[in-house]
Every structure is written in C-alpha cells, then in structure tokens.
C-alpha positions as CSV (number, residue, x, y, z in Angstrom):
1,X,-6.3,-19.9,16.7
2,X,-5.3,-23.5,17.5
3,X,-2.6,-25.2,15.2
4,X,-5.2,-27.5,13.4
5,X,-7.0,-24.4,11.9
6,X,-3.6,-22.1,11.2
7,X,-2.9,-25.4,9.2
8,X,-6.2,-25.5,7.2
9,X,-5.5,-21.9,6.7
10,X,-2.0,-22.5,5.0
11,X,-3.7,-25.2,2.8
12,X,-6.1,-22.8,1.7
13,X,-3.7,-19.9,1.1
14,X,-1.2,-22.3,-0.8
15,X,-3.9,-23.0,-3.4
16,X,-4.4,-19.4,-4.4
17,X,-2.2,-17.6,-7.0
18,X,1.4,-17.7,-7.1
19,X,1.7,-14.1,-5.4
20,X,-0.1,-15.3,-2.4
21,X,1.9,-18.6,-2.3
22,X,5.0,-16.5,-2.3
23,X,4.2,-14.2,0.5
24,X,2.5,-16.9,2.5
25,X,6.0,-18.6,2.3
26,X,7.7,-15.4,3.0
27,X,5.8,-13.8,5.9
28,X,4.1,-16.8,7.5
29,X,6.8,-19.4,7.1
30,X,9.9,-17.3,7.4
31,X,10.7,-18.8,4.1
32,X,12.5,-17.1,1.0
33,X,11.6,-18.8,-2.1
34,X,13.0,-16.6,-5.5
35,X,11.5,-19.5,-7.8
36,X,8.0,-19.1,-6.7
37,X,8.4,-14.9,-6.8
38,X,10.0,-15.2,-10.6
39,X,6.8,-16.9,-11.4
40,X,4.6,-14.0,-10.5
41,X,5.1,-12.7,-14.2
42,X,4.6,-15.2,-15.8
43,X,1.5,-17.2,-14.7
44,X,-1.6,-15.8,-12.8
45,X,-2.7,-12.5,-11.8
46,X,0.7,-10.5,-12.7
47,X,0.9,-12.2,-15.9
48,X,-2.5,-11.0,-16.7
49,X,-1.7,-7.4,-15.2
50,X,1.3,-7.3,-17.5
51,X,-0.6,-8.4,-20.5
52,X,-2.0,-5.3,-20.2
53,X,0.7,-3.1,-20.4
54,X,-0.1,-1.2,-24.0
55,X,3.4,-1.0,-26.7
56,X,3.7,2.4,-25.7
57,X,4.3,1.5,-22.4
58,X,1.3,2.3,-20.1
59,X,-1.7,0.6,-19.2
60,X,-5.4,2.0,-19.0
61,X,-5.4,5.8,-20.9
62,X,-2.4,7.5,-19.4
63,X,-0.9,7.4,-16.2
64,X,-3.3,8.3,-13.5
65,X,-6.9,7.4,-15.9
66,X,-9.2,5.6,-15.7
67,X,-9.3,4.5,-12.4
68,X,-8.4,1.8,-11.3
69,X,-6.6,0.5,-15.1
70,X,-4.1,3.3,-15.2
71,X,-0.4,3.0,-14.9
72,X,-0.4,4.2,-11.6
73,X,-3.2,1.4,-9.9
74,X,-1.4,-1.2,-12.4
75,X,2.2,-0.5,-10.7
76,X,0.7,-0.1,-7.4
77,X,-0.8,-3.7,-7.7
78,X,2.1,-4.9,-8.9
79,X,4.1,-4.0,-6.8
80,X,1.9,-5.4,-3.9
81,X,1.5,-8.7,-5.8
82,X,5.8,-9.1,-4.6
83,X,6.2,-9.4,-8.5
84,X,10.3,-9.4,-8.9
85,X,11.7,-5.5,-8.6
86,X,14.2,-6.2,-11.7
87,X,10.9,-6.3,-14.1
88,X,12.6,-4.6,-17.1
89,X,9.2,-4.1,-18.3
90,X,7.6,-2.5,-15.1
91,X,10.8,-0.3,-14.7
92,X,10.5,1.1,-18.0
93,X,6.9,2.4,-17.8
94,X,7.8,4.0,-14.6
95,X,11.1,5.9,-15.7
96,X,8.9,7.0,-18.8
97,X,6.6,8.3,-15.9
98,X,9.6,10.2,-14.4
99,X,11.0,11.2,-17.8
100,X,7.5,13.1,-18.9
101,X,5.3,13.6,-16.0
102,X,7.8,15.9,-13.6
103,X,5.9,18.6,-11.5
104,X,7.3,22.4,-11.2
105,X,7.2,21.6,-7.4
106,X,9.3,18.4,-7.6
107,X,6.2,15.4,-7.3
108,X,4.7,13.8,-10.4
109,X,2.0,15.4,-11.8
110,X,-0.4,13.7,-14.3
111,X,-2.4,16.6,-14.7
112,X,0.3,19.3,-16.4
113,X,4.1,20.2,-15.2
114,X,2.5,24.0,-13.2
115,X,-0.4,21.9,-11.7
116,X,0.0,21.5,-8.1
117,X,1.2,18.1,-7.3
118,X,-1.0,15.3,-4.7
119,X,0.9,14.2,-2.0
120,X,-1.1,10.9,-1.6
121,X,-0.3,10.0,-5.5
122,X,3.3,11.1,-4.7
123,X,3.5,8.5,-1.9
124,X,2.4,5.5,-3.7
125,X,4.9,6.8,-6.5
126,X,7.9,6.6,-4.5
127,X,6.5,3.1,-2.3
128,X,6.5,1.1,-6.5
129,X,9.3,3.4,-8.0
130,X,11.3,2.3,-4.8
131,X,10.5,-1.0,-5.0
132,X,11.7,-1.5,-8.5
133,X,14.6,0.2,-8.0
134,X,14.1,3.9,-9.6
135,X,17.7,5.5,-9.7
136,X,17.9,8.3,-6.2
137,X,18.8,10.6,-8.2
138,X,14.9,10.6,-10.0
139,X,13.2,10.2,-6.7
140,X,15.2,13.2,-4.3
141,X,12.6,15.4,-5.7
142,X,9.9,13.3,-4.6
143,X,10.8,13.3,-1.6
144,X,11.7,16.9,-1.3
145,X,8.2,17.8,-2.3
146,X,6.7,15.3,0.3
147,X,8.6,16.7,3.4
148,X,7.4,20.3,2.2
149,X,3.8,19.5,2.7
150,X,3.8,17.7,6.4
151,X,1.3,19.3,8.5
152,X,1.6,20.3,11.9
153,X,0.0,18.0,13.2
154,X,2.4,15.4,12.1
155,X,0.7,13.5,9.0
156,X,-0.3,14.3,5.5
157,X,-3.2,15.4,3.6
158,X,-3.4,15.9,0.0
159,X,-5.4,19.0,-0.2
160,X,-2.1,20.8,2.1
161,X,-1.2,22.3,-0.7
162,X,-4.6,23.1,-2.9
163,X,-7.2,24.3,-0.5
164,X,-5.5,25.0,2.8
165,X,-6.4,21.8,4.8
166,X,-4.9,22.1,8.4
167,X,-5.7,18.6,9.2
168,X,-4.3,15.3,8.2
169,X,-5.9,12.5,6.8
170,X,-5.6,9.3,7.5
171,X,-5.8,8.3,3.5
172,X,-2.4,10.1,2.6
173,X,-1.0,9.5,5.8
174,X,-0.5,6.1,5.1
175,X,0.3,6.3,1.5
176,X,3.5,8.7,2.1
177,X,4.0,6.7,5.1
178,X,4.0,3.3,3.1
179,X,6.5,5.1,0.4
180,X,8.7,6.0,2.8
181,X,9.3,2.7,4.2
182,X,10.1,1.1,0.9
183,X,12.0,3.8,0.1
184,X,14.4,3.3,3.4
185,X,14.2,-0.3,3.0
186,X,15.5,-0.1,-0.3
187,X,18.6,1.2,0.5
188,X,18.5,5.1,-0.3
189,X,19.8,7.2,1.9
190,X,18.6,10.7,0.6
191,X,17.6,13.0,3.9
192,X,17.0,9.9,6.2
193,X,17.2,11.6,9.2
194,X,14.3,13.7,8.1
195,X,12.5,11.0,6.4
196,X,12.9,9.3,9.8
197,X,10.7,12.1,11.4
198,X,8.6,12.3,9.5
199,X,8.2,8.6,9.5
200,X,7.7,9.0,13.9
201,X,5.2,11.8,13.8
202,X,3.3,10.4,11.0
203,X,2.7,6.8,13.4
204,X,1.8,9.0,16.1
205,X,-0.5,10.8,14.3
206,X,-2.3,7.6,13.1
207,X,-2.0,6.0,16.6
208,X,-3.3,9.4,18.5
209,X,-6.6,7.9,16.5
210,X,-6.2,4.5,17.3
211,X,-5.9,3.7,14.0
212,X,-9.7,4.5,12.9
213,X,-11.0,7.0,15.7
214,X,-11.7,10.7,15.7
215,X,-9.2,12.2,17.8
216,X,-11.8,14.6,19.6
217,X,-15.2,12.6,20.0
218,X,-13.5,8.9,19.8
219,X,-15.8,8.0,17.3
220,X,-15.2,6.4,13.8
221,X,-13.9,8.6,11.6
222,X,-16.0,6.7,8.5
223,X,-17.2,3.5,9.1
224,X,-15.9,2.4,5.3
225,X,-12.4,2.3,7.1
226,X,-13.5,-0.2,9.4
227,X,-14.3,-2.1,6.5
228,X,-12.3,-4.3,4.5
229,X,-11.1,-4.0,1.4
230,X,-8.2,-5.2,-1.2
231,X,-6.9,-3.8,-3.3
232,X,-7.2,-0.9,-1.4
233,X,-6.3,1.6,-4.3
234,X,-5.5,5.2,-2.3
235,X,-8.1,4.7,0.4
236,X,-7.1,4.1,4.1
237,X,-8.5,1.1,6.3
238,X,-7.5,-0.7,9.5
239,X,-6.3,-3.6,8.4
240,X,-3.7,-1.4,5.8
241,X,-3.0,0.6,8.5
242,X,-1.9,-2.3,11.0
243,X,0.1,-4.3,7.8
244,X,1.8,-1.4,7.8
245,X,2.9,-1.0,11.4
246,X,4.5,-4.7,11.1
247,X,6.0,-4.7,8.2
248,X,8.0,-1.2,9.2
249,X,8.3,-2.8,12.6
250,X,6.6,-0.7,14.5
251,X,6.4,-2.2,18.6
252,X,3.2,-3.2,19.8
253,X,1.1,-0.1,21.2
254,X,-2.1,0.0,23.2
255,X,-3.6,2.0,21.1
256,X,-3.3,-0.3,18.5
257,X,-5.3,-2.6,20.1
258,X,-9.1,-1.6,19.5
259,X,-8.1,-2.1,16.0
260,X,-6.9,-5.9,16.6
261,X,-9.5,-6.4,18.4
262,X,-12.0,-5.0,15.6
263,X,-10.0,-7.4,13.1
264,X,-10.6,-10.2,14.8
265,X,-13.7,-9.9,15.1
266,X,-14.3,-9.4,11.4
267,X,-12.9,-13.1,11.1
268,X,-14.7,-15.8,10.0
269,X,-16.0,-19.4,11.9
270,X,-14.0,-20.9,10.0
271,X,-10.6,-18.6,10.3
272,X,-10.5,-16.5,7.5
273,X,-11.4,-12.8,6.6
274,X,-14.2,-11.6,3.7
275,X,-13.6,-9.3,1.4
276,X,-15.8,-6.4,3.0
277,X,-16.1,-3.9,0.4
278,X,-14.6,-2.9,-3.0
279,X,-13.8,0.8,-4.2
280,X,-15.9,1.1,-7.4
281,X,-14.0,2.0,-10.6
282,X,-12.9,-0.3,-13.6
283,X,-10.8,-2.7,-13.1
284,X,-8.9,-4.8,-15.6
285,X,-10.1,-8.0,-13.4
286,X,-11.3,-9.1,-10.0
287,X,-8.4,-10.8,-8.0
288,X,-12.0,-11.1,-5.3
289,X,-15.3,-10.8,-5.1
290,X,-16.9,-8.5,-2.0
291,X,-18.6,-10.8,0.4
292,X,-16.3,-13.8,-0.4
293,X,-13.6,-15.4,1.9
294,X,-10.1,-13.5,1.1
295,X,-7.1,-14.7,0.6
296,X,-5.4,-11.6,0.1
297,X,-7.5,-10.2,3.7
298,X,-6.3,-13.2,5.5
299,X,-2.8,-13.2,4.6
300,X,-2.4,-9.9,5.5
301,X,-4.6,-10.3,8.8
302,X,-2.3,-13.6,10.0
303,X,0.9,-11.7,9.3
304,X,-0.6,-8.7,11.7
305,X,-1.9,-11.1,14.5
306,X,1.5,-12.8,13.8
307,X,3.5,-10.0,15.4
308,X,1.2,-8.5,17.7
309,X,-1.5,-10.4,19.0
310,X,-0.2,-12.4,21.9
C-alpha cells in the first residue's frame, strides 16, 4: 500500500465515529488522545449503547439474553469501542453481575449458581471486567475456573466441562485467550506464571492451525471463519485471531502467514475491507451493514499488516 492510499484511508477512518477516530489515532498514529476517548460516551455509537442501559442496571432481558442486546454483548462492545475503563456506569452493571451471578465452580453463570459454567462466556467476562477495572479479588475465581478446564491439547473448548469434548476450539480459544491479555495488561498479578502458560500453549494451539486450518487434513475448519465479521460476538475469525496476536505482541510466525495473505486478499480496489458476514441475532443497532466497506474491518486489518506484513 503506497503512502497516497494509507492517506485516503486515514481520511476515511477519521470521518467515522469517535471510537474509530480514537483508535485510529492510537494504533495507527502512535497517538494518545484522552479527549477524543472521553467522548465515546457521550456522542455516537457508545452514547447510544449506553442509553440503553435499563435503571436497573442491565441492558437487553438479563445478563446473557437476548442475544446480542444483553448485558454481556453490550459490555463486550463497549469495551471494544475503547469507551473510558472508569465508566461508573458500565462498572456498576458489571459488579452487579459479580454480586448475583457467581457459579458453584467459581465462573459466572447466567443460567443458576449449580449450573455448569461456559468457559468462552467466562473469557469475554474477565477481557470487559478487566478492562474496567473489576477489583482482583472478584475476578481470582474466574480465573481459577478457566485454568481448570484447559485441554490437553493446549486451548479451550466450552463444552470441556458439559459433554466431554477432548478437542479445543478455536471460538473459546480466543475468547479466554483475549481475557487473559487484558487481564495481564491490566495490572493483576493473580497466578501469572500460570496464566502465562496457558497464554503460550493456547497461541500454539491456534498457530498449529494456522489460524483457520484443520490440523489433520489442512483444510478450513469452516469457511464462516474465513469470513469477516464485526462485531464478532463469541465467534472466532482470522482477522480476530490475527488482532489478537499484535495487540499481545506475539512475533511474526510463518504459520501466520496463510492467514495474511488470505486478508489481504479480502481487501478492496480501493484499500479497504467489507463487512463479510454478520452473526444473526437482535441487535440494538447496526454500527455496519454486511457487504459494505468497514471501518471497523479496516482498522483492525491496517493495525495487523502494520506489525507483520513487511
């Protein structure tokens, strides 16, 4: 991409909401800018999340229903929209979440406090409670419950600990993986070391598929995550997978590079990325529309091709 076009491209992205201005000026320009991030609530797509937010302090139903205008998908896109971690609002709805919705094995569990808990709900938990700054304390048992259900072969899969699955999946692989980084980055210290490998083995398991291949036949494991999509909700794709690797600052690794060169190929003539597919479910708006350029897909594909295409 020739400086002319990456120039067009910031234009473009500068004229989208405030979240995308701020990360564009954060990832892209190497830029921190705290008056455009304070904005977020207040004008745009987090002020319309947050004018959902019911008085009782949850959005959607309850917590995990329906999808995708529960408390959980709300926080999740929240927290992805960069909206400031000292939201007094956000953080209240989440430590009424902790306060009520406590599993008997240590995760949260939407569904009743002896229901088994979901590993891939529990990662996305701890990436927003992390983020907005959930005291340890309410979080070690998160994280205790996580580290009991990694499989052997060095990811996650959220049916470990329901119907015997001996395989990871890709899907709450990189949800726990995802919560774990904010959780480091945020400065908690609770069983680092083991969070650390778990962290390792979890990469290698998604890199041992190349990101989006079948380990045994080398084919694609489901052609929807070749596909791309925002918000992604719980589902795995490639490019969530490779914003992932940079942001935790993971070094370039052949086997990463199928999947770059599969991204760039889903971009455009004129140097941006569609919106490929959306997962059907309400929503409480449409940030995109499927089949349209992204602004959210090309942000997030510049910042990957920022650190590791050459």
């Amino acid at each position: 991409m020739d400086s002319v076009q990456f120039d067009n491209l910031l234009e473009w992205l500068l004229k989208g909401d405030v979240s995308i201005q701020y990360q564009v000026h954060r990832d892209l320009l190497g830029i921190e800018n705290p008056s455009l991030q304070d904005r977020i609530a207040t004008e745009g797509w987090g002020a319309k999340f947050l004018s959902f937010r019911r008085s009782e302090g949850h959005w959607g139903q309850r917590f995990y229903q329906p999808k995708w205008i529960s408390s959980h998908y709300t926080l999740l896109d929240l927290k992805h929209l960069a909206i400031s971690p000292d939201n007094q609002a956000i953080r209240q709805s989440i430590l009424q979440v902790i306060d009520t919705l406590k599993g008997s094995d240590g995760g949260i569990s939407p569904f009743g406090a002896e229901q088994k808990c979901d590993v891939c709900l529990n990662g996305m938990f701890l990436n927003y409670a992390s983020y907005f700054g959930m005291k340890e304390d309410n979080l070690k048992s998160i994280i205790d419950f996580l580290l009991t259900e990694r499989m052997k072969d060095g990811g996650f899969n959220c049916h470990s600990n329901t119907i015997g699955a001996t395989h990871s999946s890709v899907h709450s692989t990189i949800s726990v993986l995802e919560g774990i980084l904010e959780f480091t980055k945020s400065g908690y210290t609770y069983r680092r070391e083991d969070l650390q490998n778990a962290e390792k083995e979890s990469i290698e398991f998604l890199l041992q598929h190349n990101l989006y291949k079948s380990h045994k036949t080398g084919e694609i494991i489901n052609k929807k995550i070749v596909m791309l999509s925002y918000p992604s909700r719980w589902k795995y794709d490639i490019l969530r997978a490779l914003d992932y690797l940079q942001n935790a600052g993971v070094r370039y690794d052949p086997r990463m590079q199928d999947a770059l060169d599969l991204l760039k190929k889903k971009r455009l003539k004129d140097g941006r990325w569609p919106v490929q597919a959306k997962h059907p479910g309400q929503t409480h708006f449409d940030m995109e529309q499927a089949g349209d350029a992204s602004r959210w897909n090309t942000l997030r594909a510049l910042r990957v091709l920022q650190r590791f295409d050459d």
